[in-house]
N, C-alpha and C positions, 0 to 999 in steps of 0.2 A: 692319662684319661683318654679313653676312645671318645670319638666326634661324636656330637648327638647326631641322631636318625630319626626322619621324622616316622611317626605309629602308623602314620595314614597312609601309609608308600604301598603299591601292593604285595601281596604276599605275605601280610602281617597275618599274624596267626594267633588264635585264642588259646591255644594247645601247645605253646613254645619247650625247646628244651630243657628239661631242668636239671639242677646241679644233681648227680648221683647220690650225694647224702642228706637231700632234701626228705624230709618227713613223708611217709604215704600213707601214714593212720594217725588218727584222732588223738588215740595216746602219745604215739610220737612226736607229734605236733605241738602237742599241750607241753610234755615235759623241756621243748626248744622256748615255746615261747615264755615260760616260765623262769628263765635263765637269763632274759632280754633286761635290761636295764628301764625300761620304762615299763612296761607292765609289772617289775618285780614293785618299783616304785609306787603304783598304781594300787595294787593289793594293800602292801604296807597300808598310805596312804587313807585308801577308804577303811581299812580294818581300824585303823587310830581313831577315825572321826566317829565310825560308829559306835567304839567303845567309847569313846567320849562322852557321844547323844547319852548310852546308858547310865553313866555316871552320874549324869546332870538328873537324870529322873526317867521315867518309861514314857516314850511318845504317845502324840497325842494324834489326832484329825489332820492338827495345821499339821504336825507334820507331814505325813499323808499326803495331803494336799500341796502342799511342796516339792515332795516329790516326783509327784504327778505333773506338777508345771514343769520339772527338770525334763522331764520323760517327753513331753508335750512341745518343748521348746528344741530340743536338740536338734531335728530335722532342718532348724532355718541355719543353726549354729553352725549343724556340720558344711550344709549346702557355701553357705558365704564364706568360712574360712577356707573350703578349699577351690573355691569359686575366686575369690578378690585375693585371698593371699597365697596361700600357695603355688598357683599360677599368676603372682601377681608378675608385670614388666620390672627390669631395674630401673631405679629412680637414679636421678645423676646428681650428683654431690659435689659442688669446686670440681667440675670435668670428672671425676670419679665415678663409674657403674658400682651402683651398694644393691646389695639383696642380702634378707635376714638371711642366716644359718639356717634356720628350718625351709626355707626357701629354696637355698640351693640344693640342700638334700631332696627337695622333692624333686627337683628336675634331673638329679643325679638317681631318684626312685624310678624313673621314668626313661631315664636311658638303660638303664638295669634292675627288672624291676625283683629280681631274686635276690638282692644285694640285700641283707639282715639290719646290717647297721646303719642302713641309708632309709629302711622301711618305718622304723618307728617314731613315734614324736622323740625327737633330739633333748636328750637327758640333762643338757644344760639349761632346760626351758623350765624344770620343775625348781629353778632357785628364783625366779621371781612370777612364774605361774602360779604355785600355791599361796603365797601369800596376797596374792591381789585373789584368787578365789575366796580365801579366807574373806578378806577384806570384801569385797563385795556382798557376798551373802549376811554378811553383820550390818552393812549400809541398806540388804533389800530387808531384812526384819527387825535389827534394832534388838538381835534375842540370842543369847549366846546356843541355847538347847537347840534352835532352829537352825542357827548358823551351821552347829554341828552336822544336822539332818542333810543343809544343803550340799554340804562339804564331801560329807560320803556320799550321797545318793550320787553327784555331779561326776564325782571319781568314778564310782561305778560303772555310769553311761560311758564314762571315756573308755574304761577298762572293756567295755563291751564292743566299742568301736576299733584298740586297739587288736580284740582277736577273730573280729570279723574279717577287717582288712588284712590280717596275717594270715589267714585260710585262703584268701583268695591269690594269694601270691605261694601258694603252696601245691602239691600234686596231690594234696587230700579230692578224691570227690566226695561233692557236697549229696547228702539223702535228702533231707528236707526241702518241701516245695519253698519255702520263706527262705532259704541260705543259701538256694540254685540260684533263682530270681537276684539275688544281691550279687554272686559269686560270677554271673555272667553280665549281671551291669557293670560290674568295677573290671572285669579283663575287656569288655569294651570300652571302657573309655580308654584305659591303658595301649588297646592294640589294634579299636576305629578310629576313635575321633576324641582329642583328648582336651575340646574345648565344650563338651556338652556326657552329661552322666556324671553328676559329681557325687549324687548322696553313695555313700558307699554303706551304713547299716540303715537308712531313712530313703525313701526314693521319692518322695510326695512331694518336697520343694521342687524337684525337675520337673515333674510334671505340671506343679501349679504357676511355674516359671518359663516353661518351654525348653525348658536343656534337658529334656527326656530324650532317651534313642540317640540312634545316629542318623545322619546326611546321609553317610556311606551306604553303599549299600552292607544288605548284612548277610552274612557268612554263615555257613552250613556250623552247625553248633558237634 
């Protein structure tokens, strides 16, 4: 394993070298990340729940409306989880340094951040992930149809979060003014300052939080 380097050193760069058989269009991109173990996961996953919802009967409003709060809630979800954990310190254990597995991959995403199987949520996390999502969305309604609804819409939002953050670690450029805007917040915090710009598809908690931008100064784009 090469030594960590810190992001902030100068001559960090927004434009770094990438591997030669990294993806440079949209299609190519799609058909890598679709081979990934956690988005293949992810698909499955919300495809189940929402045949499920149909099964049980055709939605309704609450659904809807459920939804809507998944959509609405996600911004604080994303910001804290990679705010307090992901960057979390090690905790010491009987003299022992412990950090979660998804943990150390992120800091191993961040000394290399091209690295495929260091980038995605860690595949071991969907054997007791799903079931506590299950389980909670039956605890927030008491309603099996809704549960369904929560289960896929909630997948979804992560599946959206998984291929935002896989584009911006990619040589695709971004067209869209909404996926610029993200694509140049997430290589800053990666290659300014990697204690402030955490939302990576949501950027409203940085700002209503103060971990928007950088200290640094900022670099010719």
């Amino acid at each position: 394993m090469r030594p960590s380097v810190s992001i902030t050193e100068p001559g960090a760069t927004l434009h770094p070298h990438y591997n030669p058989a990294a993806p440079r269009t949209l299609g190519a991109a799609f058909r890598l990340f679709a081979r990934q173990p956690s988005p293949r996961r992810l698909m499955v996953g919300a495809a189940l729940a929402l045949l499920w919802r149909f099964y049980l009967g055709l939605p309704g409003w609450a659904d809807l409306a459920l939804a809507a709060g998944i959509v609405i809630y996600w911004p604080l979800q994303e910001w804290a989880v990679h705010r307090y954990l992901l960057h979390m310190k090690p905790v010491t254990v009987r003299g022992r340094s412990v950090l979660p597995i998804q943990v150390r991959n992120h800091q191993l995403h961040h000394r290399d951040p091209w690295r495929l199987d260091v980038l995605f949520i860690y595949k071991g996390a969907f054997k007791y992930a799903l079931p506590v999502i299950v389980g909670l969305f039956w605890l927030l309604t008491r309603d099996w149809p809704l549960t369904a609804t929560g289960v896929g819409a909630y997948l979804l939002v992560l599946l959206r979060y998984e291929w935002t953050h896989y584009l911006t670690h990619t040589p695709y450029q971004p067209r869209s003014r909404w996926y610029r805007k993200r694509y140049l917040n997430h290589r800053r915090h990666h290659f300014l300052d990697e204690q402030r710009m955490f939302g990576v598809t949501a950027l409203v908690m940085d700002k209503a939080l103060g971990t928007a931008g950088s200290k640094l100064r900022r670099p010719a784009d």
